[in-house]
Backbone as ProteinMPNN parsed JSONL, in Angstrom:
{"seq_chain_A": "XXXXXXXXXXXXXXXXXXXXXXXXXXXXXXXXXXXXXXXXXXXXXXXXXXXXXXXXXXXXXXXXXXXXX", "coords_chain_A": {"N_chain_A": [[-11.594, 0.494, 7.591], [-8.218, -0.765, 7.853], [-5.936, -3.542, 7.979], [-3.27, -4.701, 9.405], [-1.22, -6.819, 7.369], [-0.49, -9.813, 8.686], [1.699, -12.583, 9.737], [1.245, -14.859, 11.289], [2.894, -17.468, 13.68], [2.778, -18.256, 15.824], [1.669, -19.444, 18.528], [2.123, -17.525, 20.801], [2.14, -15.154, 19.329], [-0.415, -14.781, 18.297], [-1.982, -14.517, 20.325], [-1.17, -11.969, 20.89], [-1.842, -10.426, 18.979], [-4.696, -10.952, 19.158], [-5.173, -9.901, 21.395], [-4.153, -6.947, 20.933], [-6.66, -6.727, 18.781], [-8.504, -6.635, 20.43], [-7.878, -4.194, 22.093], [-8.008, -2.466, 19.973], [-10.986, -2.611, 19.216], [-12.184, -1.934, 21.704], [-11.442, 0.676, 22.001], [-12.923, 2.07, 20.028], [-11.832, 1.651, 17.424], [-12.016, -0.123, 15.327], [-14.415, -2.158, 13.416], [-17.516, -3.774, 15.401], [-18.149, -6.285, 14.145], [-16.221, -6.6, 12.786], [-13.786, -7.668, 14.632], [-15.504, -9.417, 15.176], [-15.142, -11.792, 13.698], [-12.051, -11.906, 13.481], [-11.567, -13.546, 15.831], [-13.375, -15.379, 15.854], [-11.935, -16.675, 13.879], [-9.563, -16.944, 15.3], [-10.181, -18.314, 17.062], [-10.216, -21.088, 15.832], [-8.221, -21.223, 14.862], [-6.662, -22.264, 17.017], [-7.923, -24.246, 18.137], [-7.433, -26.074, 16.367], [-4.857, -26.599, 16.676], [-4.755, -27.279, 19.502], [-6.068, -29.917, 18.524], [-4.341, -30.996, 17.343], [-2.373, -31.851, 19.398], [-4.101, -33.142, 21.317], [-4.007, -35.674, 18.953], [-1.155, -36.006, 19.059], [-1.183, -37.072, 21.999], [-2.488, -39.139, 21.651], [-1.135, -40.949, 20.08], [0.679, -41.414, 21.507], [3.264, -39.915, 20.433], [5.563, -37.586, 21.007], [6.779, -35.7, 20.147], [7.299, -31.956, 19.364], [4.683, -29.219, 18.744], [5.374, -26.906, 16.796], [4.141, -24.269, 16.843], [2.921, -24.155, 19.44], [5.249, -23.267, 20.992]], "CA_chain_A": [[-10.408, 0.213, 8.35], [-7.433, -1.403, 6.616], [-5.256, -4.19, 8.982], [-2.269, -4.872, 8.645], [-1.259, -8.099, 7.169], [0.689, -10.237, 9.182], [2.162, -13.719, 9.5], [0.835, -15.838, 12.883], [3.105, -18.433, 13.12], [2.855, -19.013, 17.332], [0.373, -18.945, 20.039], [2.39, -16.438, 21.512], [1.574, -14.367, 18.485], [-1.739, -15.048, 17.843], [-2.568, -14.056, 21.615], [-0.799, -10.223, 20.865], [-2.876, -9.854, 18.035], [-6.231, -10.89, 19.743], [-5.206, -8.873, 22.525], [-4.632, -5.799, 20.087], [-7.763, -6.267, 18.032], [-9.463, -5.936, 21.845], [-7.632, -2.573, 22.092], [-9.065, -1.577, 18.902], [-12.445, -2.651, 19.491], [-12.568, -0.673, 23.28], [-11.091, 2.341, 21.591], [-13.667, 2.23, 18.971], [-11.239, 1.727, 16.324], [-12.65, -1.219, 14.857], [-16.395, -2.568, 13.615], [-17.768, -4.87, 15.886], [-18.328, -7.243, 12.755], [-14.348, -7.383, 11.885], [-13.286, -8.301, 15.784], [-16.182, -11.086, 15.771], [-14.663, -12.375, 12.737], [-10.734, -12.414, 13.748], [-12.191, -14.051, 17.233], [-13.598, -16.885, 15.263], [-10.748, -17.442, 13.281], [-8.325, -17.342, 16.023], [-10.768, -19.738, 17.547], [-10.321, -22.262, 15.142], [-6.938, -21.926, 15.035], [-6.205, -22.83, 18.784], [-8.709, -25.759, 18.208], [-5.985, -26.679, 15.356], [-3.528, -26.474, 17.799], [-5.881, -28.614, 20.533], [-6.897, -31.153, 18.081], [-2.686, -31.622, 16.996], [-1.896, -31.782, 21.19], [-4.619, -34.554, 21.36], [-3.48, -36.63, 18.113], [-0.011, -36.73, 19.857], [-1.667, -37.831, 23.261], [-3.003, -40.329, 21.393], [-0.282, -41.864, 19.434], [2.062, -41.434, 22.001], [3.957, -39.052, 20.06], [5.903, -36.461, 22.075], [7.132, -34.525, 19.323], [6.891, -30.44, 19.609], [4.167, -28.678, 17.79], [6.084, -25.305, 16.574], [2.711, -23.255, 17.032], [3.252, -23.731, 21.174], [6.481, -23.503, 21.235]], "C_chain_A": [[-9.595, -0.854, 7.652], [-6.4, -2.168, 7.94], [-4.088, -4.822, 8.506], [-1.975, -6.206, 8.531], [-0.002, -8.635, 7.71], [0.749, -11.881, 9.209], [1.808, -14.579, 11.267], [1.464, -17.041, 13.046], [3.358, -19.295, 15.021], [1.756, -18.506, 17.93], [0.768, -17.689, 20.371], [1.809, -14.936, 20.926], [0.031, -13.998, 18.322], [-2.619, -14.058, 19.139], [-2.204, -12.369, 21.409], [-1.674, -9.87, 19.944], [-4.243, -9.882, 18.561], [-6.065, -9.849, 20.73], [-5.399, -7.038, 21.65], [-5.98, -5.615, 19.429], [-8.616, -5.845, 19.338], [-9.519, -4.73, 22.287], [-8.355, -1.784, 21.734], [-10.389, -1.18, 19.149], [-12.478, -1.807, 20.921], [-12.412, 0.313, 23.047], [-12.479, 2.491, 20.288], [-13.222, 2.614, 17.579], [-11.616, 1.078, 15.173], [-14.197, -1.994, 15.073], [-16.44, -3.837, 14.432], [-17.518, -6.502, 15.455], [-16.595, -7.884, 12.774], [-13.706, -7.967, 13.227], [-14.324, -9.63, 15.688], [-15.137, -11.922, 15.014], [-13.113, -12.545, 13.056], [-11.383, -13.155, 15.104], [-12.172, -15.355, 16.692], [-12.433, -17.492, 14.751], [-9.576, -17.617, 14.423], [-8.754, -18.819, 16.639], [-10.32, -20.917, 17.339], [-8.719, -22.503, 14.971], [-6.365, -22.637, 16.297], [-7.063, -24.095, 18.455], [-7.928, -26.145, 17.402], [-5.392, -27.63, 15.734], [-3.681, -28.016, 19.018], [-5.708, -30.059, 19.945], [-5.221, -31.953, 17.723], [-2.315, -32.258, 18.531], [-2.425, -33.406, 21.085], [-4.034, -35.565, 20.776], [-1.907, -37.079, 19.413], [-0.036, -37.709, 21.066], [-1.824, -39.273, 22.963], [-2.459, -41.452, 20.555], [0.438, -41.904, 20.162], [3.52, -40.566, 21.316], [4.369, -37.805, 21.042], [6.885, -35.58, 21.06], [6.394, -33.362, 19.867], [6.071, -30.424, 18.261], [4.765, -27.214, 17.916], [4.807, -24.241, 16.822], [3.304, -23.184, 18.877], [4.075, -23.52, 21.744], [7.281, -21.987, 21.467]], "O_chain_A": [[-10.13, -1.723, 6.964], [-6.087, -1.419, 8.866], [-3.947, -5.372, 7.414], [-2.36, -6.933, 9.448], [1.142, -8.255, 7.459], [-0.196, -12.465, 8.678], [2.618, -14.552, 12.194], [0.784, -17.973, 12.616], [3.859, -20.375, 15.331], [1.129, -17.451, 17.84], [-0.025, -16.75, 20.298], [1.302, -13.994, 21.534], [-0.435, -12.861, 18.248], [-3.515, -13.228, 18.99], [-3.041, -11.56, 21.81], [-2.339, -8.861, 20.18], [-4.947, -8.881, 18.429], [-6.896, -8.945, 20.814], [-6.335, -6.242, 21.729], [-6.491, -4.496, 19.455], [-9.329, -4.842, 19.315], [-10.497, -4.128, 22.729], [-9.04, -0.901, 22.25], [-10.888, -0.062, 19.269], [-13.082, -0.743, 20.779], [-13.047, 1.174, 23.657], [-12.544, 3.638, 19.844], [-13.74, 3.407, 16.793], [-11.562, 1.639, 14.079], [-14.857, -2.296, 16.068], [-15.662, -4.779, 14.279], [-17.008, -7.464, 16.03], [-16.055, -8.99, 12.775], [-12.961, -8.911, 12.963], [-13.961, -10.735, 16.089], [-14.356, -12.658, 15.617], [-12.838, -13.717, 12.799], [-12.492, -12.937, 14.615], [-11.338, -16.238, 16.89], [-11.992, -18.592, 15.085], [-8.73, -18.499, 14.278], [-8.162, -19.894, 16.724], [-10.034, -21.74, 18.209], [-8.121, -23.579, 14.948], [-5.596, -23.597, 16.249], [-6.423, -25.122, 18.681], [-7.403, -27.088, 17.994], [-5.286, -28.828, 15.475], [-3.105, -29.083, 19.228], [-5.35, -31.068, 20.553], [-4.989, -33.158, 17.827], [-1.913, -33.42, 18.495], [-1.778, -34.436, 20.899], [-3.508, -36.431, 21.476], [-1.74, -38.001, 20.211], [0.656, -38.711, 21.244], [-1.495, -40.26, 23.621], [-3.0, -42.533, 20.326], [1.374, -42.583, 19.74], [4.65, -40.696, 21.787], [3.551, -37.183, 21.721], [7.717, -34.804, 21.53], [5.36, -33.403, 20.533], [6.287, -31.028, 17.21], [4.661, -26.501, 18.915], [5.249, -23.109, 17.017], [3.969, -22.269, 19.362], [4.024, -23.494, 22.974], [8.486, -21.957, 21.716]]}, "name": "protein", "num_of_chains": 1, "seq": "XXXXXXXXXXXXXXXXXXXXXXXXXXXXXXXXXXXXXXXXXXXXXXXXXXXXXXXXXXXXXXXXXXXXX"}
């Protein structure tokens, strides 16, 4: 199975794609293996995301992060 390569550059995004690879995987489009693996990585990106949120909390920074935006 060949995926197409794309550019993630918002949550909003990130969430259509996990949601699609879920498609896949229920239709039995996609190996178990390749959904764990985008899963994780989305994972880690939202913890990214998290760990940027916090920093701001914690400097008092109220700048936008473009990812949640």
């Amino acid at each position: 199975m060949t995926m197409e390569k794309t550019t993630i550059t918002k949550n909003k995004d990130l969430l259509a794609d996990l949601l699609d690879v879920y498609e896949q995987l229920r239709s039995g489009n996609m190996a178990q293996g390749m959904a764990k693996q985008l899963a994780n990585v989305a994972g880690k990106a939202i913890s990214s995301g998290k760990a940027q949120l916090e920093y701001n909390k914690w400097v008092k920074n109220e700048g936008k992060i473009d990812f949640f935006e």
